[in-house]
C-alpha positions as CSV (number, residue, x, y, z in Angstrom):
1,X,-104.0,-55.6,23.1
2,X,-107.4,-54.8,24.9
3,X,-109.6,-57.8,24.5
4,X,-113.0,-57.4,22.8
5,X,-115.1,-56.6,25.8
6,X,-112.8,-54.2,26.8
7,X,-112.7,-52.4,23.3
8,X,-116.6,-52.8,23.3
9,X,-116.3,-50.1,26.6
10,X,-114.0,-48.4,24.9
11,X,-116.2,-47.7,21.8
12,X,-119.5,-46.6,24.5
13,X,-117.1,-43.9,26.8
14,X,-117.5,-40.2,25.8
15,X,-114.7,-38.8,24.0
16,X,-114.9,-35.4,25.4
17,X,-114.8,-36.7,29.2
18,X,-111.3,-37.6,30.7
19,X,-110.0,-39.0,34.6
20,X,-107.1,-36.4,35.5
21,X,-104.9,-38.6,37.7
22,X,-102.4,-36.3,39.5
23,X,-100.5,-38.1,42.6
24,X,-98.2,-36.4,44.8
25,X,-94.7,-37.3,45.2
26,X,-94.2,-34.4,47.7
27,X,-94.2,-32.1,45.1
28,X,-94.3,-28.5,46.6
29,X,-96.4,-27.1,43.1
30,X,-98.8,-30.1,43.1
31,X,-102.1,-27.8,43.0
32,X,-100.4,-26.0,40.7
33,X,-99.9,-28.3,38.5
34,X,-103.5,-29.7,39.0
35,X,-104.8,-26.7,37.7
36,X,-101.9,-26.9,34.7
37,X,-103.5,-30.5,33.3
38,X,-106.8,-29.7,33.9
39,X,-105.9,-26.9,31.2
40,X,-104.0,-28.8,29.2
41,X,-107.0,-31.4,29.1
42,X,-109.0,-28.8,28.6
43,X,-106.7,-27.3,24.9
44,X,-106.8,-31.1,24.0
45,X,-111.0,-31.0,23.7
46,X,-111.7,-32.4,26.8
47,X,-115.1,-30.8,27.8
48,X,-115.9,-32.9,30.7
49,X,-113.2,-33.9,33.7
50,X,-112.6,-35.5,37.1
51,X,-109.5,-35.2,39.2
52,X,-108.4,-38.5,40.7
53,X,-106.0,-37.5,44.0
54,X,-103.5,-39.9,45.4
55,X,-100.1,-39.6,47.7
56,X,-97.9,-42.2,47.3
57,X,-94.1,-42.1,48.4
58,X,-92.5,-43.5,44.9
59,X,-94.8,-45.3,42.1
60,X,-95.6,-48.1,41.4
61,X,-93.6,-50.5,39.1
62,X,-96.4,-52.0,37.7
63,X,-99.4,-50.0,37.5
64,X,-97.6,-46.3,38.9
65,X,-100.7,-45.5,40.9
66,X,-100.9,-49.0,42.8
67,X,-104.0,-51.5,42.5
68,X,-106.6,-49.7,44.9
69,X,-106.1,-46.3,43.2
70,X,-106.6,-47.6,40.0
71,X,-109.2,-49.4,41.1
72,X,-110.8,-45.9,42.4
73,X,-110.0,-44.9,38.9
74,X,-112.0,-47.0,36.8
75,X,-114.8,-46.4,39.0
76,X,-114.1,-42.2,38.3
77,X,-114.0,-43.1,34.3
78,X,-116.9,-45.4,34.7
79,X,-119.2,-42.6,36.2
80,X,-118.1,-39.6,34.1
81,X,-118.5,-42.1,31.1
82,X,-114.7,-41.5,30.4
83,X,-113.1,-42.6,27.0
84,X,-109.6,-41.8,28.4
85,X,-107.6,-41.4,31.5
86,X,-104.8,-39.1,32.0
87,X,-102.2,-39.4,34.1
88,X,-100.1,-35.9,35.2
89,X,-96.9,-37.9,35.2
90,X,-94.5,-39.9,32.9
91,X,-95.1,-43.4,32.5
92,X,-93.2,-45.9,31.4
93,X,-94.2,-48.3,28.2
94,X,-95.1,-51.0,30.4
95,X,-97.2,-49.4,33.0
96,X,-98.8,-47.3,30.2
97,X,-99.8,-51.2,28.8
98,X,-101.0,-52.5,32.6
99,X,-103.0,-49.5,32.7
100,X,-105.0,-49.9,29.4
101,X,-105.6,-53.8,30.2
102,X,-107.0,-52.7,33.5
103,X,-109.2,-49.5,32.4
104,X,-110.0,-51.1,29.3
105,X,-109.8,-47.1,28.2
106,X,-107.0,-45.0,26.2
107,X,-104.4,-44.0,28.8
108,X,-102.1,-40.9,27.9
109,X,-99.5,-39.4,30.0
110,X,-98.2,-35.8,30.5
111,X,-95.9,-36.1,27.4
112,X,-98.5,-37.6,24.9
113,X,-100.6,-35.3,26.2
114,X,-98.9,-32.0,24.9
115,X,-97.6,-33.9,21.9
116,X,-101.6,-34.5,21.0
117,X,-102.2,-30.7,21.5
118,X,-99.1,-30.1,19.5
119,X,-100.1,-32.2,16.6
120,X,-103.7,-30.2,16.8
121,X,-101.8,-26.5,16.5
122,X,-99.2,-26.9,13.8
123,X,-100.7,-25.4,10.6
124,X,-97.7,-24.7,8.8
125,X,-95.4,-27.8,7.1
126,X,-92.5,-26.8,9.2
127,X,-94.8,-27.1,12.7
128,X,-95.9,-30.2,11.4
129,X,-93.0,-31.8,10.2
130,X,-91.9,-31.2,13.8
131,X,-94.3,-32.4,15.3
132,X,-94.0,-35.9,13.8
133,X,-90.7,-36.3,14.6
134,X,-91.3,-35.5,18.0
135,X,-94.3,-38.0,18.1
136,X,-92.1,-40.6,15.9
137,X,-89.4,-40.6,18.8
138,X,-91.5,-40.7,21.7
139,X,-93.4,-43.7,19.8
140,X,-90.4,-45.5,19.4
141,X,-89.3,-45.6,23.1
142,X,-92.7,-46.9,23.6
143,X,-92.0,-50.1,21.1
144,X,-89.4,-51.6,23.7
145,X,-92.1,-53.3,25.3
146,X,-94.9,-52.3,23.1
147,X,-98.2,-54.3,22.5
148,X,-99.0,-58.1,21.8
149,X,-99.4,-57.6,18.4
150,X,-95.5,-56.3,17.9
151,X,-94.8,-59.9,18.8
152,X,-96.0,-61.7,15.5
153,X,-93.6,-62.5,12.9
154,X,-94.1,-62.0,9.2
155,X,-92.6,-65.4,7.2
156,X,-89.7,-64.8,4.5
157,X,-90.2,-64.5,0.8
158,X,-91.9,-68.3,-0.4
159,X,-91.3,-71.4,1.4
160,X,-87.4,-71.1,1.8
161,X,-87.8,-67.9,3.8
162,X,-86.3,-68.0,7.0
163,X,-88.0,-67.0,10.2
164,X,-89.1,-63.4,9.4
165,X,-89.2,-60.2,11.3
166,X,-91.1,-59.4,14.1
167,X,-93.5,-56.7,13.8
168,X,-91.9,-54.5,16.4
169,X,-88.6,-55.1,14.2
170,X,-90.5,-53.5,11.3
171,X,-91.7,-50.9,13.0
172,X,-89.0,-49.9,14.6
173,X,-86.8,-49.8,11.0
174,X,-89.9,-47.5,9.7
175,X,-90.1,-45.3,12.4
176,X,-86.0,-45.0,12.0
177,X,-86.2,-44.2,8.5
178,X,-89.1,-41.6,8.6
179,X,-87.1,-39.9,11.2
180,X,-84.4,-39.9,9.1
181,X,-86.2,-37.8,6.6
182,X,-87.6,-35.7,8.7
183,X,-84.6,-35.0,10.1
184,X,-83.3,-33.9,6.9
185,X,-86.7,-31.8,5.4
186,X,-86.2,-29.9,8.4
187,X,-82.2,-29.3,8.5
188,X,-83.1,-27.8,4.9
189,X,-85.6,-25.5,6.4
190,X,-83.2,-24.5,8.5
191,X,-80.7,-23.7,6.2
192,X,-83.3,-21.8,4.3
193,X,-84.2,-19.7,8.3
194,X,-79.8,-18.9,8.3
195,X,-79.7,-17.7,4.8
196,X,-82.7,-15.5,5.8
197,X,-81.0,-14.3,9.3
198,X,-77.6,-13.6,7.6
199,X,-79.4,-11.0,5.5
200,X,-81.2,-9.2,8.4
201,X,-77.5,-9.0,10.1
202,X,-76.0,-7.7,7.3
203,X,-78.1,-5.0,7.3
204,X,-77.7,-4.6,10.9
205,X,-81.4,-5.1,11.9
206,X,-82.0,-5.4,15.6
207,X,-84.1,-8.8,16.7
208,X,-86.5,-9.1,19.4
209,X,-88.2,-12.7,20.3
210,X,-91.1,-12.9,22.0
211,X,-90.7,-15.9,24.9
212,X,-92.9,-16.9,28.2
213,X,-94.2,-19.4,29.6
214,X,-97.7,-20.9,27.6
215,X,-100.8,-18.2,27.9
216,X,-99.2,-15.3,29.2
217,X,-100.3,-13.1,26.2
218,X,-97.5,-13.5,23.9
219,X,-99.5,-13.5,20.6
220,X,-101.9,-10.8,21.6
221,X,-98.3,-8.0,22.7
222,X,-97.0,-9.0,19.7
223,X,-99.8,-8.0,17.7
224,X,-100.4,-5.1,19.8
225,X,-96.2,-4.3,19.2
226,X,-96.2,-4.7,15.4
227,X,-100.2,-4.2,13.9
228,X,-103.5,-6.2,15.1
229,X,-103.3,-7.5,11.0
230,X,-100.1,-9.2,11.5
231,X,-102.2,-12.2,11.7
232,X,-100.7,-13.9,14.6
233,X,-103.5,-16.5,16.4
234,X,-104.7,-15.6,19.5
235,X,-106.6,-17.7,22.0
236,X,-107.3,-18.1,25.6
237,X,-105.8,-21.6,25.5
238,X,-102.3,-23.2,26.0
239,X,-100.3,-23.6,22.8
240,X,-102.8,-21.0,20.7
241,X,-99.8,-20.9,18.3
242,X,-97.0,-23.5,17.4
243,X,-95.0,-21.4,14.3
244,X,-92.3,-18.8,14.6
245,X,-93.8,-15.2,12.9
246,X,-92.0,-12.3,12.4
247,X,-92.7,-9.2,11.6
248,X,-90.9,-5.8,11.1
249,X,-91.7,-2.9,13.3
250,X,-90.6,1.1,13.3
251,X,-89.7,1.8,16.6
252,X,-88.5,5.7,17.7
253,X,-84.9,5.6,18.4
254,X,-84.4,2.4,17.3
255,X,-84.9,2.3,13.6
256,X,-86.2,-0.9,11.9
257,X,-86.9,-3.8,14.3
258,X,-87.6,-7.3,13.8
259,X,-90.1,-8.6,16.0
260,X,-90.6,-12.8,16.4
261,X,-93.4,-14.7,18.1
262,X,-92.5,-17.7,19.6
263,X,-94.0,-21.2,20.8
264,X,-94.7,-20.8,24.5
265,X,-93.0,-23.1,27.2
266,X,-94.5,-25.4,29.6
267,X,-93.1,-26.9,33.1
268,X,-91.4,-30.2,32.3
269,X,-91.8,-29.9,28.1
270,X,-91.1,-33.1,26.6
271,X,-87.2,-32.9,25.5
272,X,-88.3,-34.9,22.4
273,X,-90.1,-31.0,21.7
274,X,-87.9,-28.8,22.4
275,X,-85.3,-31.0,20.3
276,X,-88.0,-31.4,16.8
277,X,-88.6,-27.5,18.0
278,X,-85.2,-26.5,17.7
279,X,-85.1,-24.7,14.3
280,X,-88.1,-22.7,15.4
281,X,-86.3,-21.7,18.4
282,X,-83.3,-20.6,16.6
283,X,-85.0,-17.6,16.6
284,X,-84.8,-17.1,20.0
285,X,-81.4,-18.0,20.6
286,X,-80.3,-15.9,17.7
287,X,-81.8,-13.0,19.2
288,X,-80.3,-9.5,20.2
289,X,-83.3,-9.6,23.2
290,X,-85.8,-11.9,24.4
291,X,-88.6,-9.7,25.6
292,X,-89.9,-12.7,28.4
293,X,-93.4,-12.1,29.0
294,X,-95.0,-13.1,32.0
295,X,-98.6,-13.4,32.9
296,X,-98.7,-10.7,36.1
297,X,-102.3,-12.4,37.3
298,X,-101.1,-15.7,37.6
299,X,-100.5,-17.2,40.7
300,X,-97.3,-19.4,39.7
301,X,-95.3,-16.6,37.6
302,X,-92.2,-16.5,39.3
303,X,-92.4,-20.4,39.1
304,X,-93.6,-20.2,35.7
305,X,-91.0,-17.7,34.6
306,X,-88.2,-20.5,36.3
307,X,-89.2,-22.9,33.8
308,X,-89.2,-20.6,31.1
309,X,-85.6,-19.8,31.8
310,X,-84.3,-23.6,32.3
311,X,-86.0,-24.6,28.7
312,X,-83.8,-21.2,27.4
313,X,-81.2,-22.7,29.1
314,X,-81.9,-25.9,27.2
315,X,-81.4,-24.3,23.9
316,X,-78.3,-22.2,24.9
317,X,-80.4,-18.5,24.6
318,X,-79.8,-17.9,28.8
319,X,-76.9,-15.3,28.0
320,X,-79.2,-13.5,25.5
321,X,-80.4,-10.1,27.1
322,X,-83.4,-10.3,29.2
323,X,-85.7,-7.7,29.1
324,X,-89.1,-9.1,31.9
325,X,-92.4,-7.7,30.4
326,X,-95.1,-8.6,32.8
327,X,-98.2,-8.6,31.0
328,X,-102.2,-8.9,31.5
329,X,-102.1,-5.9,34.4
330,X,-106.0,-5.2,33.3
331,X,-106.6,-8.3,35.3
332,X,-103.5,-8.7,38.1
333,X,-104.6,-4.9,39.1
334,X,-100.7,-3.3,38.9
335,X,-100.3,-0.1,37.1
336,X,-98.1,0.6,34.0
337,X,-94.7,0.9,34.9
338,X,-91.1,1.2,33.5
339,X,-88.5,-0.5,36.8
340,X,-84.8,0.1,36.9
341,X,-82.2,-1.7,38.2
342,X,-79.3,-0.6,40.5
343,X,-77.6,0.2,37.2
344,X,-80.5,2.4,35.7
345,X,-81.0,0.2,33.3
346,X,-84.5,-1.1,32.1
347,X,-85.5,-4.4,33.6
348,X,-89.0,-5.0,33.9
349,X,-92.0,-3.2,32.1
350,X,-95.8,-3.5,33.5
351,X,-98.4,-3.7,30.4
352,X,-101.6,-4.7,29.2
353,X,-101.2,-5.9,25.5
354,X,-105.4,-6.0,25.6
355,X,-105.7,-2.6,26.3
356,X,-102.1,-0.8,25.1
357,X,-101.7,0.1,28.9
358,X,-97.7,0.7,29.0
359,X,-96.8,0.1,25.5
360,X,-95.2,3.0,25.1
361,X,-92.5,2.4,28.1
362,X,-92.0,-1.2,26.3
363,X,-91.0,0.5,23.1
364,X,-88.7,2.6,24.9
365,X,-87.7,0.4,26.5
366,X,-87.0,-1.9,23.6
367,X,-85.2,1.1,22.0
368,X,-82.6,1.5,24.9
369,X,-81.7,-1.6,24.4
370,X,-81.3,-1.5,20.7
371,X,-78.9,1.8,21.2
372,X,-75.4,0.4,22.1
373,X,-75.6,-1.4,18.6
374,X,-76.4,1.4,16.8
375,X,-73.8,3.5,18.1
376,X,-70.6,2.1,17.4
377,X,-68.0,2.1,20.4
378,X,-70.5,1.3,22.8
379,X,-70.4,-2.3,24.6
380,X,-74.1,-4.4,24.8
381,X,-74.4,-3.6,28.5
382,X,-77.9,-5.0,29.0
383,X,-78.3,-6.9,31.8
384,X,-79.2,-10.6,31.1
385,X,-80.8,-11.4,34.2
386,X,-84.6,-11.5,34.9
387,X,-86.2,-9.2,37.4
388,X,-89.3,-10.7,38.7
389,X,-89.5,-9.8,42.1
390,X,-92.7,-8.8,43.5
391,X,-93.1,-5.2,43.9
């Protein structure tokens, strides 16, 4: 644990101020991901930030950034009047401890990180359950060599007990058993989300998910796709929205369509997430087409749609037809646009969702796709690859 003086610094450091520590490995998207934890930091609360730099060729066992940079770090947390320092990397239990003792402030990594913002967004009881497991399993990797106070034992029952427990033991046998019912709350709820999907396949309703990387607009197209009162949260931050919401839409040529929203993706998301996450996500891989929307102004998309695609992967949706909506052209400068492929068929749609520029061709689009399942004898034919070339 941090000893008194260091707690006493602790208890004077500005909440709202963090040290971003972001070291290069020989990463070839390190600015990139600079600017990705600065936002992060940013969706967590933190109003006031300093980058910390730093090359190293592998880190370091102990302390991950080595003595003299975290030496340079405290001095960075001391001046911005820091409460915690985060690194852009994963760290293990014991470094995360050396860290602390040394800083005498919180230290979070990348993963703790988004699972704080996580815990922040969920609003519904499914997000949260989710979200504590998640936490409750990252937690308990962090108990293998947690702090000094997991060391103490607690005595038996009177003076013929034996030698007791450790805390850590008790700990880790609470943290197993409130996963355990976790675990089980949510394999009800998603019972509850297959009873609900049967029904929209027996009546043969087509399904469109919403999917793309963190920020890219998905909340505000699919309000803009079903009706601005559908409610779904939008905010120029990362993770606006954990929950799953569906809607139905009337779309010419296509009939009644079920439209889902779904939690964005990140580069490197936590397995532990996407694992707690996976009933939400059924959505997605249950899908008849994953409209992936992709922010047009951003400098990173074709790395950011990558990492959309490997987390699909993850969840076994990558065979599900791909249809790439690049969105937010009011601000990237590109014109509305409906691209085919050497096949003629559909593969990537330029709109706006803020301004309704090129909604039309997505609906369209959206209803070509629908049509080989609403005309018997035809074969699903839509190409599940993603076209994100430049134009």
């Amino acid at each position: 644990m941090l000893d008194d003086t260091a707690v006493a610094v602790r208890r004077a450091t500005d909440t709202a101020a963090a040290v971003l520590v972001c070291l290069d490995f020989g990463d070839e998207d390190y600015e990139d991901g600079i600017a990705e934890i600065t936002r992060l930091a940013q969706s967590a609360g933190a109003t006031r930030n300093h980058v910390v730099r730093g090359s190293r060729q592998r880190p370091d066992a102990r302390l991950f950034a080595g003595s003299g940079k975290v030496e340079e770090i405290g001095i960075a947390a001391d001046e911005l009047n820091a409460a915690t320092v985060i690194f852009n990397h994963s760290l293990a239990p014991g470094q995360q401890r050396n860290l602390e003792k040394e800083l005498g402030r919180k230290v979070l990594d990348r993963t703790e990180l988004i699972l704080h913002i996580f815990s922040q967004r969920a609003k519904t009881n499914e997000g949260k359950l989710q979200v504590e497991l998640a936490q409750l399993e990252h937690l308990s990797t962090r108990l293998v060599r947690g702090w000094t106070h997991l060391e103490r034992q607690r005595g038996g029952l009177g003076k013929t007990g034996g030698p007791g427990e450790k805390q850590i033991e008790l700990d880790r046998r609470y943290i197993a058993k409130r996963v355990g019912v976790l675990k089980e709350h949510l394999l009800q709820l998603r019972k509850q989300r297959t009873v609900r999907r049967r029904a929209r396949v027996r009546r043969e309703v087509f399904s469109v998910s919403l999917v793309g990387y963190t920020n890219a607009g998905k909340s505000t197209l699919f309000n803009a796709l079903t009706h601005p009162s559908a409610g779904a949260y939008v905010a120029d931050k990362l993770f606006a929205t954990l929950d799953t919401t569906s809607r139905k839409v009337w779309i010419e040529n296509a009939g009644q369509v079920v439209v889902s929203d779904t939690v964005g993706f990140i580069r490197d998301l936590p397995h532990g997430l996407v694992a707690a996450f996976r009933a939400t996500l059924e959505e997605t891989v249950r899908a008849d087409l994953l409209l992936h929307v992709v922010d047009s102004a951003s400098e990173a998309r074709l790395r950011e749609a990558g990492d959309v695609n490997k987390v699909l992967a993850e969840i076994d949706a990558a065979t599900i037809p791909q249809l790439a909506v690049w969105n937010k052209i009011d601000v990237s400068g590109l014109e509305p646009a409906v691209e085919r492929d050497e096949y003629g068929r559909i593969s990537r749609v330029l709109v706006s969702a803020r301004n309704g520029a090129g909604l039309a061709g997505l609906r369209a689009a959206i209803a070509e796709a629908a049509r080989p399942q609403k005309q018997p004898g035809h074969s699903q034919t839509f190409s599940p690859e993603l076209s994100i070339q430049c134009r």
